[in-house]
C-alpha positions in Angstrom: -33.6 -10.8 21.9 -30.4 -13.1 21.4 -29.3 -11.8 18.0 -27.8 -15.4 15.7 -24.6 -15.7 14.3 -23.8 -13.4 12.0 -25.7 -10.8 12.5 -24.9 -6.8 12.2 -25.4 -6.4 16.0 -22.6 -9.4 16.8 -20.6 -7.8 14.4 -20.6 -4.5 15.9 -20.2 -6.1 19.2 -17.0 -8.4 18.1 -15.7 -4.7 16.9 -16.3 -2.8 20.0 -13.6 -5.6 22.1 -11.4 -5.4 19.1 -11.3 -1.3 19.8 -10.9 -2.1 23.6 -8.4 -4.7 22.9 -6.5 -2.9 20.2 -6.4 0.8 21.6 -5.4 -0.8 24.8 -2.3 -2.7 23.5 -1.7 1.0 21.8 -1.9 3.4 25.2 -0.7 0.9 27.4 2.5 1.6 27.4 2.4 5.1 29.5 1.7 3.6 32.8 4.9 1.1 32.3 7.2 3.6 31.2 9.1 4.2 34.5 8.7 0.4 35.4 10.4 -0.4 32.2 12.7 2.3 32.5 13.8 0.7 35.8 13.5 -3.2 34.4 16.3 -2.8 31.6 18.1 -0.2 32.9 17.1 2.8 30.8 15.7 6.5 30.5 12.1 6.7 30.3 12.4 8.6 27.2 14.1 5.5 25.8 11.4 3.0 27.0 8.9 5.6 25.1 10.3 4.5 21.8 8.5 0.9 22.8 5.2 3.2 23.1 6.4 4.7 19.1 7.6 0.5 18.2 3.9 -0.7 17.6 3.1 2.1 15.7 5.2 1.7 12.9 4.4 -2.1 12.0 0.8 -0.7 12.4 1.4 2.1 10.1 3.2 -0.1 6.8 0.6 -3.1 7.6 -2.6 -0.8 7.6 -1.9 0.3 3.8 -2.2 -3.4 3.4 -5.1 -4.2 4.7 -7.0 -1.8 3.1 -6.5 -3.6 -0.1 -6.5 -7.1 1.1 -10.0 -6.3 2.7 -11.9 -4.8 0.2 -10.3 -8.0 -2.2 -10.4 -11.0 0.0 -13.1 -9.9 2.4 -13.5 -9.1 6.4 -13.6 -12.3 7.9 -10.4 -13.4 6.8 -8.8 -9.8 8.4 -11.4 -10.2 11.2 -9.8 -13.6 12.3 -5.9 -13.3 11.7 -5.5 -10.1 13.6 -6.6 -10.7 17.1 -4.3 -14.1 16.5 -1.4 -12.4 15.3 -1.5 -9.7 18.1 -2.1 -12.3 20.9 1.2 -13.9 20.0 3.0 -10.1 20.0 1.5 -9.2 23.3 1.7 -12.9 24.8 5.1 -12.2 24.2 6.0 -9.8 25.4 5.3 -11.3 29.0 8.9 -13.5 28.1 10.6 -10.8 27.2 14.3 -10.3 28.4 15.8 -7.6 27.3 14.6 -4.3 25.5 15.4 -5.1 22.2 13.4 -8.6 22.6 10.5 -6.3 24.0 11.0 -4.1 21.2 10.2 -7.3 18.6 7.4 -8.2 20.3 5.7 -4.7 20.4 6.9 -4.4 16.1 4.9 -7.9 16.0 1.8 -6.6 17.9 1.3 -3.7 15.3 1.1 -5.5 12.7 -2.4 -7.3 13.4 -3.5 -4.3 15.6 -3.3 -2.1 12.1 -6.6 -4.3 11.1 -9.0 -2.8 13.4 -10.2 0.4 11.6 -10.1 -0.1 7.7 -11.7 -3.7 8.1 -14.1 -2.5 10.6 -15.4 0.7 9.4 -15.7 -1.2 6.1 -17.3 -3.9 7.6 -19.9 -1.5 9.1 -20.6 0.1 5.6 -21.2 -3.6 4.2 -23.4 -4.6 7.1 -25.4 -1.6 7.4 -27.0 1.0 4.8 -25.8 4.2 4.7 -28.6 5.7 6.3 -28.0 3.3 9.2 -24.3 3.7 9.1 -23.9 6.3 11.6 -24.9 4.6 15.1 -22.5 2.1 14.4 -19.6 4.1 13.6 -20.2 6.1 16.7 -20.3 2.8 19.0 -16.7 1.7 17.1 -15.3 5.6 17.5 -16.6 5.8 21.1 -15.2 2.1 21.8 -11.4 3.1 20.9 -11.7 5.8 23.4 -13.6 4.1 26.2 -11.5 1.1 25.9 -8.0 3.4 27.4 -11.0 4.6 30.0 -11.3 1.3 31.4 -7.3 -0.6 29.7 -5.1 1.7 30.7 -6.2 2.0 34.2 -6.6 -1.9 34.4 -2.6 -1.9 33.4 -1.6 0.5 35.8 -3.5 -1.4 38.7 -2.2 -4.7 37.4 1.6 -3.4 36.9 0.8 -2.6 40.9 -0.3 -6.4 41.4 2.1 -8.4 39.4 4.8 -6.0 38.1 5.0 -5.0 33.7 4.6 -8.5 32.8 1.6 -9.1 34.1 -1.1 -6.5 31.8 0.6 -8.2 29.2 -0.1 -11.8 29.9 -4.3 -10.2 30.4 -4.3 -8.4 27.5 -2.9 -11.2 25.5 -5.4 -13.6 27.0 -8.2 -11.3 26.0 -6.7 -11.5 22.1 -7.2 -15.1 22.4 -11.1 -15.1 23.9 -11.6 -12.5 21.1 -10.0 -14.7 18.5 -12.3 -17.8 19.2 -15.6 -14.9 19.5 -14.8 -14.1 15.8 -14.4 -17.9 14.7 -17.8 -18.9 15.9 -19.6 -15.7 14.7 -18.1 -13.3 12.4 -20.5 -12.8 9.6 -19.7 -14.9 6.2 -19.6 -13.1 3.0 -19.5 -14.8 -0.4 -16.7 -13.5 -2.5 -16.2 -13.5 -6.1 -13.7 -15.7 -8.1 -10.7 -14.1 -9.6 -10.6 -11.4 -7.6 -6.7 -9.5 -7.4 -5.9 -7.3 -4.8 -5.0 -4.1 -7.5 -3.0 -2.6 -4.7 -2.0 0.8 -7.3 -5.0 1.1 -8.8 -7.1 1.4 -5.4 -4.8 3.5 -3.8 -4.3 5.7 -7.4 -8.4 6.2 -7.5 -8.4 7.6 -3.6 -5.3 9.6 -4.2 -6.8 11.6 -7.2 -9.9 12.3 -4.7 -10.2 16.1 -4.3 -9.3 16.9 -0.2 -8.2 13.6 0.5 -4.3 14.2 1.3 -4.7 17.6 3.7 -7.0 15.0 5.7 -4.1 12.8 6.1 -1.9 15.2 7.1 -4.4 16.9 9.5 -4.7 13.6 11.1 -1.3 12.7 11.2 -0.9 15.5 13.1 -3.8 15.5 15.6 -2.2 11.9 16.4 1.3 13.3 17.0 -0.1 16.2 19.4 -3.0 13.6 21.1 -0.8 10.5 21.3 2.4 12.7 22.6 0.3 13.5 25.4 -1.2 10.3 26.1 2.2 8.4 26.5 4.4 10.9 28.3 1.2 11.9 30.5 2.0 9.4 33.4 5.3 10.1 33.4 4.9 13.3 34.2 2.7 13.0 36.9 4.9 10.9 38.8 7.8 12.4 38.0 6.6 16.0 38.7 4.0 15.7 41.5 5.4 12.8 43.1 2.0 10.0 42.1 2.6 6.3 41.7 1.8 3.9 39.2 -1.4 3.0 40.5 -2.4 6.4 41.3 -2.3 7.5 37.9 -5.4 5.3 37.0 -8.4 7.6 37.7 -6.2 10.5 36.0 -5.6 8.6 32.8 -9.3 8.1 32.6 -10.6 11.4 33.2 -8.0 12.4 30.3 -9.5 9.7 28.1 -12.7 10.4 29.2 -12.7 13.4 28.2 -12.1 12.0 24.1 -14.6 10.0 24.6 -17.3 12.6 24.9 -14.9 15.1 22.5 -15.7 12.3 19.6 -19.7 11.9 20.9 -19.3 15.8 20.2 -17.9 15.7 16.8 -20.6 12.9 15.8 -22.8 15.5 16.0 -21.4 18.3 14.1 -20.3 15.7 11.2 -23.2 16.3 8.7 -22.6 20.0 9.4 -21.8 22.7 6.7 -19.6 24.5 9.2 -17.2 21.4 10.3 -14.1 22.4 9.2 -14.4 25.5 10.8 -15.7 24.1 13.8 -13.1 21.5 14.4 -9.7 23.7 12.9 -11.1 26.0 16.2 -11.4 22.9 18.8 -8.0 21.4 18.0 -6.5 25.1 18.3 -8.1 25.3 21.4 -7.4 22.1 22.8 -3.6 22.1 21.5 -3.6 25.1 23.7 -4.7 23.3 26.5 -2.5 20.2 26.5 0.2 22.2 26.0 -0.5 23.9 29.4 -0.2 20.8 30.8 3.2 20.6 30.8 4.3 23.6 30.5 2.7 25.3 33.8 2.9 23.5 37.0 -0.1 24.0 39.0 -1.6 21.3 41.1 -2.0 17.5 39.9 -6.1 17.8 39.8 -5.5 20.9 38.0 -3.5 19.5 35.0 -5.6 16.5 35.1 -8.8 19.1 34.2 -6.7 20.8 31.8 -5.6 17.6 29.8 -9.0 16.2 30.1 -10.7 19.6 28.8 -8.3 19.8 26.4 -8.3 16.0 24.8 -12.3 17.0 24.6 -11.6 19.6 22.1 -9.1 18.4 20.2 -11.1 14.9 19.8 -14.0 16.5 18.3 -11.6 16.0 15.3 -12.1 12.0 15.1 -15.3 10.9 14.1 -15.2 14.2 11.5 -12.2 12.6 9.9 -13.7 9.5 9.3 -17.0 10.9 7.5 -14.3 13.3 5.5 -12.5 10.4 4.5 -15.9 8.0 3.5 -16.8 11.1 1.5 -14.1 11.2 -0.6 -13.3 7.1 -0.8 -15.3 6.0 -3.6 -15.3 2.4 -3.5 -12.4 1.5 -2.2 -13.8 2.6 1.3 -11.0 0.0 3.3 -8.0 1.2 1.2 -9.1 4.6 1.9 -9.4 3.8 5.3 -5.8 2.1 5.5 -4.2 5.4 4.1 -5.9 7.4 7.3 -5.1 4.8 9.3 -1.5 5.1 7.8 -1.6 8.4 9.0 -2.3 7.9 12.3 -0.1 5.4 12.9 2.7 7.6 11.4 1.5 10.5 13.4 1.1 8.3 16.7 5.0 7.1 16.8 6.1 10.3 15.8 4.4 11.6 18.8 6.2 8.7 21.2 9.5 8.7 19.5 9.6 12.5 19.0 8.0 13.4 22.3 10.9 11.0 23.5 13.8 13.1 22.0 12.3 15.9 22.9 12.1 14.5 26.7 15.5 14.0 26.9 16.6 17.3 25.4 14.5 19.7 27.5 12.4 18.2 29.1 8.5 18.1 29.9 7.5 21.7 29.0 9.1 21.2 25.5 6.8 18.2 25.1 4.0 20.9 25.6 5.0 23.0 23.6 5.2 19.7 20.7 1.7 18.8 21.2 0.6 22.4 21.0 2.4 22.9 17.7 0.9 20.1 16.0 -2.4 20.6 17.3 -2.0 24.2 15.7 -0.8 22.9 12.3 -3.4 20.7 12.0 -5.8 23.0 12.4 -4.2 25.3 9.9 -4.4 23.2 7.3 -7.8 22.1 8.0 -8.2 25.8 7.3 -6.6 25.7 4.2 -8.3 23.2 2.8 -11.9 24.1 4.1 -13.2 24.7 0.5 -12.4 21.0 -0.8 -13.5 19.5 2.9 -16.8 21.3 3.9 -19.0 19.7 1.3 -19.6 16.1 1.1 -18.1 14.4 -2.3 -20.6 15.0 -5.1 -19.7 11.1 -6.6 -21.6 8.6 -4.5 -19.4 5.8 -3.0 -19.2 3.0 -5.7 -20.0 5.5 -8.7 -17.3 7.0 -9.4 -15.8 6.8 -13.0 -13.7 4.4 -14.1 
C-alpha cells in the first residue's frame, strides 16, 4: 500500500537513509586513511584526526539540537541537516590541502549531529509508546547497516576514482535525501511563543537519577568501538599486506557484526537484568577487539575476532537509548542531544587518541585503548546498576515542575 505524505512509515523511511547517510560520512574515513596519508604528504595517524574532525562539530551542535527540536519542531532539523552536510561533504571533493579538508569535515558535523535526538524524538511523536519499539530498532539497526553497505561502497569507489570520488556520492546522496524530506517530512503545528529554555531543559535531565554514568558509559563504548572502526583498515593493510578495496568484505563483517550485537540488545532492553547483561558483553567484547591488534594471527582470523567482538560490545546501543528515554522526562530530544554529546565526544576521542597512540607505539597499544575503555565502561555500568536496572518511576511528560 503506497503510504501518503506524511505518514509515520515515510518518516521512518526518510530516517533510515539519514542513518545510512550520516553513519557513512562518520566511518568513512578508515578506508581513506592511507590514501590521504599519501595525498597531502602525511602519517596515517595524522589523517586519523580528519576521522576525530567531524566529531567534534557533531558533539557541540548535538547539545543544540536537542533544544531547538523539542522548541521549534522536527521538520525544520529534518530539512537543514542533510543541506548543511551535503555542502561539508560536497566539499570536501575540492579540497586542496589537509587543513581545507579538515574545514570541510568540522562543517559536515555539524548537520550530521541532527540525526539521533531529532529522530528518536520524532519516532516518540509519531508513534505511541507501545509502538515505539519497532521503529527505534529499524533507526538503531540502520546506523549500523548503513557502514555494512557505505563504507565498503567508499573503499570500492576510492579504488575507481581515487579519495575524492566517495565524497562527491555521498554528497550527492545528502542532496536526493534533502529534496525526499522537502516533499514529505511530516508537518507539525507548533505553538506561538515558544523559547528554546536551553538551561532549564538541560537542568531537568541533569537532576534525573542515572542519567550522567549513562553518558559516561557511552562515551566510552564510543571511544573503544569507534577506535577500532577507524584504525581497523589501516591495520589490515599495513600488517597483512590487503589493499584498499580488499578491505570491503572485512569492514562489513566487522559492522555486521553490530548490527546483529544491537538486534541482540533490543531484546534484552525491557529486561530486569540489563545492566548486568551488557557491563558483561562490553567486557567481553573489549577483550576481543583488543586481540585484534594486539595478537597477529591470520587476516580471516582477526576479522572473526573484531566481528565477534563488535557483536558484544554493541549489545550496549539500543539499551542506552531506552536507559536514556527512561530517565528524559519530557525533554526526550535534549536528553537525546546530551547522549548524543557523548558519543560524539567519545567517538573523536577514540580517532584522535587512537591516533597518538598510533604513532607512539603502535597498533597493539591501540588494542590495548579500546580494551580499556570497553572495560571502564562496563565498570561503571556496574556501579551504577541500582539507579539503571529499573525503568524511571515518572512517566515521560509528568514529571514535576
Amino acid at each position: 500500500m503506497t503510504q501518503s505524505p506524511g505518514s509515520p512509515k515515510v518518516l521512518v523511511a526518510l530516517l533510515v537513509l539519514a542513518a545510512f547517510l550520516v553513519t557513512t560520512a562518520l566511518l568513512m574515513m578508515g578506508p581513506l586513511l592511507v590514501a590521504l596519508a599519501e595525498a597531502f604528504n602525511t602519517s596515517v595517524a595524522a589523517a586519523g584526526q580528519l576521522a576525530a574532525a567531524i566529531n567534534l562539530t557533531w558533539a557541540v551542535t548535538a547539545l543544540v539540537a536537542g533544544p531547538v527540536s523539542d522548541t521549534y519542531g522536527r521538520r525544520r532539523v529534518g530539512l537543514t541537516r542533510p543541506l548543511i552536510m551535503a555542502v561539508g561533504i560536497l566539499g570536501s571533493v575540492l579540497a586542496w590541502s589537509y587543513g581545507a579538508l579538515l574545514a570541510c569535515r568540522l562543517l559536515t558535523g555539524v548537520r550530521a549531529a541532527m540525526i539521533a535526538p531529532n529522530g528518536m524524538a520524532a519516532i516518540a511523536d509519531h508513534f505511541p509508546p507501545a509502538q515505539r519499539g519497532r521503529p527505534t530498532s529499524i533507526l538503531i539497526g540502520a546506523m549500523f547497516l548503513g557502514p555494512v553497505f557505505g563504507i565498503p561502497l567508499v573503499a570500492l569507489l576510492e579504488d575507481l576514482g581515487g579519495w575524492r570520488l566517495p565524497f562527491g556520492v555521498i554528497g550527492g546522496l545528502c542532496l536526493v535525501l534533502w529534496g525526499l524530506s522537502w516533499v514529505w517530512w511530516p508537518r507539525q503545528a507548533r505553538s506561538a511563543g515558544q523559547r528554546v529554555a536551553f538551561l532549564a531543559r538541560f537542568t531537568a535531565v541533569s537532576r534525573r537519577a542515572g542519567i550522567w554514568p549513562a553518558l559516561a558509559a557511552n562515551a566510552l563504548y564510543r571511544m573503544a568501538g569507534f577506535g577500532v572502526l577507524t584504525y581497523l583498515a589501516a591495520f589490515l593493510m599495513r600488517t597483512y599486506g590487503v589493499q584498499t578495496r580488499s578491505t570491503a568484505l572485512p569492514l562489513a563483517l566487522v559492522l555486521l557484526g553490530g548490527m546483529l550485537g544491537s538486534l541482540v540488545g533490543g531484546s534484552v532492553a525491557g529486561r530486569t537484568w540489563r545492566i548486568r547483561g551488557v557491563a558483561l558483553a562490553l567486557t567481553a567484547g573489549g577483550v576481543l577487539v583488543g586481540s585484534v591488534f594486539l595478537v597477529e594471527v591470520s587476516l580471516w582470523l582477526t576479522v572473526l575476532l573484531a566481528s565477534a567482538g563488535m557483536l558484544l560490545a554493541a549489545v550496549f546501543e539500543p539499551i542506552i537509548w531506552t536507559l536514556t528515554a527512561e530517565l528524559a522526562g519530557e525533554s526526550v530530544a535534549t536528553a537525546n542531544g546530551m547522549l548524543a554529546f557523548s558519543t560524539q565526544l567519545g567517538s573523536a576521542l577514540g580517532a584522535s587518541a587512537g591516533g597518538v597512540i598510533l604513532a607512539v607505539g603502535g597498533f597493539g597499544f591501540v588494542g590495548l585503548f579500546c580494551l580499556g575503555a570497553a572495560v571502564l565502561a562496563a565498570l561503571i555500568l556496574g556501579q551504577a546498576g541500582t539507579s539503571l536496572s529499573k525503568p524511571s518511576l515518572v512517566p515521560i511528560g509528568q514529571e514535576e515542575r
